[in-house]
MARPALUM-327854 format. One record per residue (C-alpha): x, y, z. Coordinates in steps of 0.1 Angstrom, whole numbers, plus 5000, padded with zeros to 4 digits. Layout:
XYZ/...
***
This chain:
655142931262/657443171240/656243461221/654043561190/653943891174/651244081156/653244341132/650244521122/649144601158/652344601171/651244321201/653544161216/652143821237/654343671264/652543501293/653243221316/650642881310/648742941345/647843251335/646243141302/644342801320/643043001345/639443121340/639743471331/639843731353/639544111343/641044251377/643843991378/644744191344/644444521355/641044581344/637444711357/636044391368/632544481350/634644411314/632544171294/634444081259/631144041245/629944381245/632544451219/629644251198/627244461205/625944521168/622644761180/620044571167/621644441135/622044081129/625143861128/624443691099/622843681060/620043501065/620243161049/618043231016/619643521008/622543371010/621743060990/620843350958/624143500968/626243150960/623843080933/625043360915/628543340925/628242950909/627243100872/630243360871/632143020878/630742770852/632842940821/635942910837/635942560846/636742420814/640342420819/639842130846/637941930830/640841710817/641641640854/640441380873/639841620907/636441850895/636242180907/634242190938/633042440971/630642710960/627842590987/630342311003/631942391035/635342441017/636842530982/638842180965/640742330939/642842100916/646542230909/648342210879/650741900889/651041630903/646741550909/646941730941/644441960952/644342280975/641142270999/640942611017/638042781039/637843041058/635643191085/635143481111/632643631134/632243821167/633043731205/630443511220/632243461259/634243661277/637143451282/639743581257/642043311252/638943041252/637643291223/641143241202/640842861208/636742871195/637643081168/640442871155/638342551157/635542731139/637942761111/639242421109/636242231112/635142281073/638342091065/637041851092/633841801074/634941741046/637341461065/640841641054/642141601091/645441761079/646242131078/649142301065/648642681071/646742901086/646243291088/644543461114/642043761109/641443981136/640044281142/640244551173/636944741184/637545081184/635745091219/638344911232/640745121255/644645081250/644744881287/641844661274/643444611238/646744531253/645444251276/642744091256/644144091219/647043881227/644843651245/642743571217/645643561191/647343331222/644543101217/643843071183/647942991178/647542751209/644442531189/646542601155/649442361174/646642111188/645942041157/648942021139/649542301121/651142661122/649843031120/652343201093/650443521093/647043751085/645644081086/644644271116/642544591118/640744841137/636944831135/633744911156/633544551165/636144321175/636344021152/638343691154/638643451124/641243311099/641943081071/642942751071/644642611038/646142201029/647442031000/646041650997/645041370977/641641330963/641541050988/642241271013/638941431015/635441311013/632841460989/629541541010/627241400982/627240990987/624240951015/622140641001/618840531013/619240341051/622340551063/621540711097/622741051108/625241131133/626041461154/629341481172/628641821196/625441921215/623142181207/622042491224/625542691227/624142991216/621242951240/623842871274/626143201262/622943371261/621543291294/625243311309/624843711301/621443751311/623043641345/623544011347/620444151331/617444131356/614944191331/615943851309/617143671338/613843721351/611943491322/613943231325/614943171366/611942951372/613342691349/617142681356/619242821385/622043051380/624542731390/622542531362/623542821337/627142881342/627842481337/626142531309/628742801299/631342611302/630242321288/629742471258/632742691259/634542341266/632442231235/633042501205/637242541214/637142151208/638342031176/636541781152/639741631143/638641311155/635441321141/636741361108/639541111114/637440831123/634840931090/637440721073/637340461091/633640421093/633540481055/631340801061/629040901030/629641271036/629441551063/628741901076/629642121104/626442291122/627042661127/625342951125/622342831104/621442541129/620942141128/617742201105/619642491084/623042261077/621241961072/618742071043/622142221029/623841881030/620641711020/620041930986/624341790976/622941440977/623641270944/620941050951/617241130959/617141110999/615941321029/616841341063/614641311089/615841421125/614341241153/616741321185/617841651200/621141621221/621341981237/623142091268/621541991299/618542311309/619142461279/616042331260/613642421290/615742801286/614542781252/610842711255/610942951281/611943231256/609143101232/610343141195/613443371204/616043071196/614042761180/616442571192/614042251192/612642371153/616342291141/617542701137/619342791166/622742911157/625442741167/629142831170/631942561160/629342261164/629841961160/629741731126/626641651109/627841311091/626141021069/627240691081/626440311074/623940221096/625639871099/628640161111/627240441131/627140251168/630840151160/631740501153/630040621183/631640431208/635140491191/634740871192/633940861233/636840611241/639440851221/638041171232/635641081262/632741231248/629341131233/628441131197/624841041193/622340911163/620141141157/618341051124/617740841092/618040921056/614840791038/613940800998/613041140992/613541490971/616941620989/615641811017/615341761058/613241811084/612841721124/609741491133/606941721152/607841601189/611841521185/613241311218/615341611238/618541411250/620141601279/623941631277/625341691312/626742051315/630642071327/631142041364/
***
C-alpha cells in the first residue's frame, strides 16, 4: 500500500491492506478496547452546525461584498457562480476554462478510523458531484488532532483517517498534494477538492421545469443509525428505543450507512449527463427538506418540489418516532453526512436513470418527488410513503 506522510504532524502511515479492511479494532492496535473515535466530538452541548437561516443571512451578505467585483467577467461567456451553490465556478483568464472548487469538514461520526477518512473524502467530492463535474484534479486534506487524544491513540488513528481519505482520493481519480493539519479540542477531518473544466463539464442547478420528477441516490437516516449505534452503550437511550429495533437491527444499520456515506456519487453525477439532468444537490447536514428548498429557491423558473417518498435505512424511521422530534427525520431535517444526490430529471428519464445507477453500482436510486408550478420552495406531503432500504448484512 506504500506510504504517506503528514509533515506538520510528523505521521508517518505504513500498514498492510488486511489491516485497513478489517473492521477496526482498538486492542488489535494497542489500545483500551473502550476507545470510541467519536468522543473526540464531543462538543458539550454545542451544536455542529449554523443553523440554516443564519446561514442563508451569512451568504446573503457575503453575495453583496461580491456583486462590485464581478464586472471584470462579464465579457466572458462562464458567469461567476457558488455563493449558495454547492461549489465556487470561477472563470479563468484564458482559454474559457473555469476552476470549480469546494470545500468541506466536520467531526468523527463512527469509530472506524480509516472508514472516517473514506466518508470524509467523499463528503468533499460530492459538491463537484452535484454539480455533475465527475473529474477532480487536486485535493488537500484538513485535519485536525484532539488535544484529548493520547500520543498511542494519535499515532494509531490519525494515519488511519489520512489512509482513508488518500485511499477514496485514488477511487476517484485524483491525488492528495497536500493541507494543513493542526492541534485542536476536537478532532476534525475535511479537505478541498479543486478541477479545471469546460462550461460543459458541469451542470448549473437552476433548469428544473414543470413535470420533472425528483430523484435521491442514498438513503436517509445515517445520522439516526450512528446515533443508535452509540446508544448501544448508553442504557439510558438504548432504553427508549429497544422495543422497536434489536441491537442486531442497529449495528446493520451502522454499517449500512457507514457503507453508504464512504461511497462516492461519482456515478450519480456521471450518469446526470446522460439522462440530461436539470440540476442537483447533495443532502447533508441540513436534511432532504433543508437541501431541497435550497435547490428549489436557484430555479430559474417558478416551480416547487413536492416530496412524496422517504427511502431510509431499514428500522431507522421507527428509531426515529421513537425519539419523538429529536431527529425529524420523516419532517425532511435530519442531518445527513455525505448523502446522496438530490437531482431534477426528465420524467420521460428518471426510471432509465434509476435502473442504470443499480446495474453499475448495485444499488438503488429511487423517485421520490415531482416538481409542480409554484414560488421556488419544497415541502414533503403530510403522510410521506417510508421505503425501507435493507440495512448491510
Amino acid at each position: 500500500m506504500g506510504d504517506y506522510a503528514n509533515h506538520s504532524l510528523g505521521i508517518k502511515i505504513e500498514m498492510g491492506s488486511d489491516l485497513l479492511r478489517r473492521q477496526f479494532d482498538p486492542t488489535a492496535h494497542d489500545l483500551d478496547a473502550n476507545f470510541r473515535l467519536t468522543r473526540f466530538a464531543d462538543l458539550k452541548g454545542r451544536g455542529c452546525k449554523v443553523p440554516q437561516d443564519v446561514l442563508n443571512k451569512l451568504v446573503g451578505s457575503l453575495q453583496q461584498d461580491y456583486t462590485s467585483h464581478d464586472d471584470q467577467y462579464m465579457h466572458m461567456a462562464v458567469p461567476r457562480i457558488g455563493i449558495g451553490l454547492d461549489c465556487s465556478v470561477t472563470p479563468l483568464r484564458h482559454g474559457g476554462l473555469c476552476l470549480v472548487q469546494t470545500t468541506d469538514f466536520f467531526y468523527p461520526i463512527v469509530d472506524d478510523p480509516y472508514m472516517m477518512g473514506k466518508i470524509a473524502c467523499a463528503n468533499v467530492l460530492s459538491d463537484l458531484y452535484a454539480m455533475g463535474v465527475i473529474e477532480c484534479d487536486n485535493m488537500l486534506m484538513l485535519l485536525a488532532v484532539s488535544t484529548k487524544m493520547t500520543e498511542k491513540e494519535r499515532d494509531v488513528v490519525i494515519p488511519l483517517i489520512m489512509r482513508g481519505f488518500k485511499d477514496s482520493a485514488l477511487e476517484a481519480g485524483t491525488s492528495v498534494t497536500g493541507g494543513q493539519s493542526v492541534v485542536n479540542p476536537w478532532c476534525t477531518i475535511g479537505g478541498i477538492a479543486s478541477t479545471i473544466c469546460n462550461p460543459n463539464d458541469y451542470i448549473v442547478p437552476d433548469n428544473a421545469v414543470v413535470g420533472d420528477v425528483l430523484v435521491l441516490t442514498k438513503p436517509l437516516g445515517t445520522q439516526v443509525a450512528v446515533n443508535a449505534h452509540q446508544w448501544l452503550e448508553q442504557p439510558e437511550r438504548w432504553n427508549r428505543i429497544k422495543l422497536v429495533v434489536s441491537e442486531e437491527d442497529v449495528r446493520k444499520a451502522y454499517h449500512r450507512a457507514m457503507d453508504s456515506m464512504a461511497r462516492l456519487n461519482r456515478t450519480a453525477s456521471r450518469l446526470m449527463h446522460k439522462y440530461n439532468a436539470h440540476g442537483a444537490t447533495d443532502v447533508t447536514g441540513f436534511g432532504l427538506l433543508g437541501h431541497a428548498q435550497t435547490l428549489a429557491s436557484h430555479q430559474k423558473n417558478e416551480v416547487s418540489f413536492v416530496i412524496h417518498n422517504l427511502p431510509v435505512i431499514a428500522k431507522m424511521a421507527a428509531v426515529a418516532k421513537a425519539c419523538g422530534n429529536m431527529f425529524q427525520l420523516l419532517q425532511g431535517h435530519s442531518a445527513e453526512t455525505s448523502g446522496g444526490l438530490l437531482i431534477c430529471l426528465p420524467r420521460e428519464q428518471a426510471a432509465a436513470y434509476c435502473k442504470d445507477i443499480e446495474k453499475q453500482e448495485g444499488y438503488q436510486a429511487w423517485i421520490i418527488g415531482i416538481v409542480e408550478k409554484g414560488n421556488r420552495s419544497a415541502r414533503i406531503i403530510d403522510k410521506p410513503r417510508v421505503i425501507e432500504v435493507p440495512a448491510k448484512e
